[in-house]
N, C-alpha and C positions, 0 to 999 in steps of 0.2 A: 504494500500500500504506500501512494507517495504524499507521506507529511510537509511536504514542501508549501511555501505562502503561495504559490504559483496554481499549485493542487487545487489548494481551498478558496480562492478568491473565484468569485462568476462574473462572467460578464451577464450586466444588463442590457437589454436593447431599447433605450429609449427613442426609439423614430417614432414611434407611434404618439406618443407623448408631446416629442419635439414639435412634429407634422401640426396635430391640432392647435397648442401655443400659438406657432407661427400664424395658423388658419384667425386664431382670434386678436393676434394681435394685428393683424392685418384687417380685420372689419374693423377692427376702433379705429386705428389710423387715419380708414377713408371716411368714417362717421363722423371724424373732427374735423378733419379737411371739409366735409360736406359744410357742416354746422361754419366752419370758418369764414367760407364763400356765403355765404348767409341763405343757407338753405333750408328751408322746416326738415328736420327729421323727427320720426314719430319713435316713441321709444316701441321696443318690439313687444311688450309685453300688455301695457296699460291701454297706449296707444297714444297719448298724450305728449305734445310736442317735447322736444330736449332741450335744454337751456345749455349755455356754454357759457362758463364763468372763471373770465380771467381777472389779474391783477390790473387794477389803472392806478393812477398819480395819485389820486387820491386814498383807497383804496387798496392799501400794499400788503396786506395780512389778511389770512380767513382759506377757506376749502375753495380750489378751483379744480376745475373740472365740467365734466358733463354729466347731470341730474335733469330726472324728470318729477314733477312735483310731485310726486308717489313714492320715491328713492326704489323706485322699482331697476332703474338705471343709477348709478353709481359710480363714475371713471372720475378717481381724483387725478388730476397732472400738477406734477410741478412746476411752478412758473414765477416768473418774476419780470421786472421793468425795466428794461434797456436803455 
């Protein structure tokens, strides 16, 4: 029998894992971009529009992101004022 760390270590195969991540991190991406370009999106679940809330001048502290008044959607971003 071989005791070796080599023996006993498994590989995992996270693709599958990987793949989906990617898959959702890539709908929020084009969801912000949408909402950016000032576009209604509906949250998927409620149905009620999405709000996008960033940092202004006045305004520099507090949750940004994308929330729909239900918190059914929930994407905090970090940001800040250039």
């Amino acid at each position: 029998m071989d005791n070796s760390p080599e023996a006993k270590t498994q590989k995992l195969d996270f693709s599958a894992i990987n793949s989906t991540t990617a898959k959702s991190f890539n709908a929020q991406k084009n969801l912000i971009k949408r909402l950016f370009k000032g576009n209604t999106v509906l949250c998927e679940i409620c149905k009620q529009p999405l709000h996008l809330v960033v940092p202004t001048e006045k305004a520099q502290t507090g949750l940004y992101g994308v929330f729909c008044k239900k918190k059914c959607t929930d994407i905090h971003l970090e940001m800040e004022v250039i």
